[in-house]
N, C-alpha and C positions, 0 to 999 in steps of 0.2 A: 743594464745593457741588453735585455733582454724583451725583445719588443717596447723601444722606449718610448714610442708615439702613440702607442695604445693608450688609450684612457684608464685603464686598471692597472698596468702597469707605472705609467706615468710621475705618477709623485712617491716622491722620495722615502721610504719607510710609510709607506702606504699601505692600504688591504691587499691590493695586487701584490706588492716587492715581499712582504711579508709571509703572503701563501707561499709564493714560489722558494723565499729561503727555507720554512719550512719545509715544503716539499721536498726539496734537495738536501737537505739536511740528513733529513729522515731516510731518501735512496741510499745518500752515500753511507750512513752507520749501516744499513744492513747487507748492501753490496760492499764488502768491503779490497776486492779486487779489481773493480770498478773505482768505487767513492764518488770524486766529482770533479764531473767533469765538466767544461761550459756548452759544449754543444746537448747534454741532458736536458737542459734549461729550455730548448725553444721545444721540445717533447711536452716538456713538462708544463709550460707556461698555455702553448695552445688547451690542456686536458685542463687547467684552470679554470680555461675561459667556460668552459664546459661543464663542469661540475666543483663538487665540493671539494676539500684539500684532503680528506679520507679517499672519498671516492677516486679520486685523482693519483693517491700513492697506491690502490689496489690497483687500477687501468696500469699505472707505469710500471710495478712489479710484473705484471701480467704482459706489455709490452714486451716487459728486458728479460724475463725468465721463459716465458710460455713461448713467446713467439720467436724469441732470438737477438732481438734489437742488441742486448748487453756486449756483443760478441762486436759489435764496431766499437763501443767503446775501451773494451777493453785494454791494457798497453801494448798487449802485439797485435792487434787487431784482423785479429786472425779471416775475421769476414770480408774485408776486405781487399 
């Protein structure tokens, strides 16, 4: 569901749908006051497009820790 018209994204248990489960996987075990969420996903899917699926969970940690992002997802979402 998450950019479905992309070409990397696109097919079904593909390289694309594959990185990004990963990738969200991996956020949600370490944030665990967070977890998972669906709007992580297009965060996440764009830094895909971008780099590796390493590089891509340090970028999103670095997003949701360093800069703050985690704080809209959080359940009271207090940033916003």
């Amino acid at each position: 569901r998450t950019f479905p018209t992309h070409p990397y994204f696109s097919v079904q248990l593909g390289a694309g749908q594959l990185s990004l489960f990963n990738l969200l996987k991996a956020y949600s075990l370490l944030d665990k006051e967070v977890g998972y969420c669906q709007g992580i996903s297009f965060v996440a899917g764009v830094l895909l497009l971008h780099m590796s699926e390493e590089q891509a969970f340090e970028m999103l940690k670095f997003l949701m820790y360093d800069l703050g992002f985690r704080k809209q997802y959080r359940p009271d979402m207090m940033s916003l």
